[in-house]
N, C-alpha and C positions, 0 to 999 in steps of 0.2 A: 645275515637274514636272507635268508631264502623265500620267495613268494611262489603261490600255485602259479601254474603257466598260464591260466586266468586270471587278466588282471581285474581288479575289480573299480570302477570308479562313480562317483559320486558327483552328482549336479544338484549347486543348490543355487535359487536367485529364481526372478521375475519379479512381476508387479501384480500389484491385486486388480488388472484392468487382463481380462481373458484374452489369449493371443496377443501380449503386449512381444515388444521387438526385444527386448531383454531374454525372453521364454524361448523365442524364435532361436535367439544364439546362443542358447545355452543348448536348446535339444540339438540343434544341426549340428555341433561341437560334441556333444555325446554321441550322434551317430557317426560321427567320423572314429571314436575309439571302438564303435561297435564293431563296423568295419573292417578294424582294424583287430578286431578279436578278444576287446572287453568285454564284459559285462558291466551293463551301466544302472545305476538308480538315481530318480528325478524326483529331487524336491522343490517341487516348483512352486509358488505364493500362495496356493490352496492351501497346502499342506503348513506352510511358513506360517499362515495367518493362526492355525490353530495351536502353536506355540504361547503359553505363556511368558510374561515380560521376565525375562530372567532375573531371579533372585537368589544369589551363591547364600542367604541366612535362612528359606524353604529349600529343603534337599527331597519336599516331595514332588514326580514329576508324572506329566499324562504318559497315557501309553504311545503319544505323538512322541513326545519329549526321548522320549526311552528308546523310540525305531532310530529317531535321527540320530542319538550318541550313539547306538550299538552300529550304524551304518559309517558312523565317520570311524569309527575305531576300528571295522574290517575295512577299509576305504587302502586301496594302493595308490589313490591319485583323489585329488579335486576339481573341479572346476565349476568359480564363483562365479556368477554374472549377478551384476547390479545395476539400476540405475541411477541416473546421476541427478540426484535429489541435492539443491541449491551448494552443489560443490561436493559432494560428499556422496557415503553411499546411503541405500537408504536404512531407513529404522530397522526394516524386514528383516533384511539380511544380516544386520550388525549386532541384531536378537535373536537370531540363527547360529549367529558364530559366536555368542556370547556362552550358549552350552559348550563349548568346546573347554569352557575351565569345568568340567565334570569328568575330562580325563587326562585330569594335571597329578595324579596318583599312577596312572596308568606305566608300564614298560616304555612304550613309547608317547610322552605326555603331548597333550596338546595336538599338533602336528606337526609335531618332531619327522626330519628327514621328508616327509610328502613332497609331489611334485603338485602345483597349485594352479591351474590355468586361470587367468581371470579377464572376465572381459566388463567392458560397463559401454553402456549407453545413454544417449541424452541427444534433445534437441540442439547441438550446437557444440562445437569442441572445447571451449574454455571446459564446460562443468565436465565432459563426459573426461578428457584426461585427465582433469583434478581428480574425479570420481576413479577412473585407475590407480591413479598412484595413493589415493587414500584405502582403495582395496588392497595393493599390493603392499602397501605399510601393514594394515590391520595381520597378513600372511605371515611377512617376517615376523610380528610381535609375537606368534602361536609358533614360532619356528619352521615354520614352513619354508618352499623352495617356489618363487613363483617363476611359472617359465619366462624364459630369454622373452621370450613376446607373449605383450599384454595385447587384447584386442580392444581397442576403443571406438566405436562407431555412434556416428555422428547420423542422426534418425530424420535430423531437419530433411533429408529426402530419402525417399522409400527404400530399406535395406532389405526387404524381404518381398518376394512375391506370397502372394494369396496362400500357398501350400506351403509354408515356410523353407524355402529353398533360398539361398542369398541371391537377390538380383545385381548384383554387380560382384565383379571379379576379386576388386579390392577388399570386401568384405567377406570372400569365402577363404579368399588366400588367407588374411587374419584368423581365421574360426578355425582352418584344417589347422595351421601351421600351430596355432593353445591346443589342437587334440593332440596331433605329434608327437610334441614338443611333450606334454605329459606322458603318452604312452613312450616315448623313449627314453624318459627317466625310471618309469616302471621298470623298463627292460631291463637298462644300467644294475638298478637297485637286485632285480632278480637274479638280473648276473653278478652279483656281489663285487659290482667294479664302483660304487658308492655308497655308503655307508652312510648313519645320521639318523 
C-alpha cells in the first residue's frame, strides 16, 4: 500500500464543556502533524454530540454519521483523546468509535494497520491512566497500532495556557512525541517498510 505524500489524519475526542483540556490536546497534537506536513480533520464533542447512539440493527445514518465513517476510512493516522470519565473513557467518544463497525466489510476493516495516538485526561492520575489504557485497549480491539506513547495528563493543575499552548514542558513533550510517533508510522507505512 502506497499512501499520497499527504498524509491525511483524523482527531476525534473532547468533552461537551467548550475549550475543555481534552480539545486543547487533541488540537495542539494535530498541529504538530500539520507541521509536520498533514492534513488534519477535527472531530471535536460538537460534532460527537450530533452522532446518534449507535445501532449496528438501523443501518440508517445522518449525513454527520456518513462524514465521520468516510473520514476514518481516508484517515492514514488517528488520534483519540478522551477523558477520563469514572475510570474509563467517555460515552462520547466510545459512541464515536462504535461506527467504526460500518467498516468491518471494507479492504481494510475496522482500523486495520493505522497508527493510533491516544491521549486521555482527568483530574488526577489513578482515572486519567486507567482511562489510557481503556482507550488503548478499545484501538487494539479495531486492530489498530497505538503509538509507543500514550499521553496521559493529569488536569488537577493547569495543562494549558489561555490560547491552548501546553504550559509545562512535560506535557508538550507527551502531545509532540503521539503527533511523531503517528506521523512516522504514516511515513513507515508509505514507504511500504510496514504492512497491516
Amino acid at each position: 500500500m502506497v499512501m499520497d505524500a499527504t498524509p491525511r489524519i483524523v482527531g476525534i475526542g473532547g468533552t461537551t464543556r467548550a475549550g475543555s483540556s481534552t480539545e486543547k490536546a487533541l488540537t495542539y497534537a494535530l498541529d504538530v502533524c500539520r507541521e509536520e506536513g498533514a492534513t488534519t480533520v477535527l472531530f471535536s464533542a460538537s460534532e460527537l454530540v450530533g452522532l446518534p447512539f449507535y445501532a449496528p440493527e438501523h443501518p440508517e445514518r445522518t449525513p454527520g454519521a456518513i462524514r465521520f465513517v468516510e473520514e476514518i476510512r481516508a484517515a492514514d493516522g488517528l488520534i483519540i483523546g478522551s477523558p477520563g470519565y469514572h475510570g474509563g473513557i467517555s460515552g462520547l467518544i466510545k459512541n464515536a468509535l462504535d461506527y467504526t463497525e460500518d467498516l468491518r466489510e471494507d479492504g481494510r476493516p475496522y482500523l486495520t494497520g493505522l497508527p493510533v495516538g491516544c491521549i486521555a485526561t482527568g483530574a488526577g492520575w489513578q482515572g486519567t491512566v486507567s482511562t489510557l489504557q481503556a482507550l488503548r485497549d478499545v484501538v487494539h480491539a479495531l486492530r489498530g497500532w497505538p503509538t509507543p506513547m500514550g499521553a496521559a495528563l493529569n488536569t488537577a493543575s493547569p495543562c494549558f495556557t489561555p490560547d491552548g499552548q501546553p504550559s509545562d514542558e512535560k506535557v508538550r513533550f507527551q502531545l509532540s512525541t503521539v503527533a511523531n510517533e503517528v506521523m512516522s508510522f504514516t511515513a513507515w507505512r508509505g514507504a511500504g517498510l510496514l504492512t497491516g
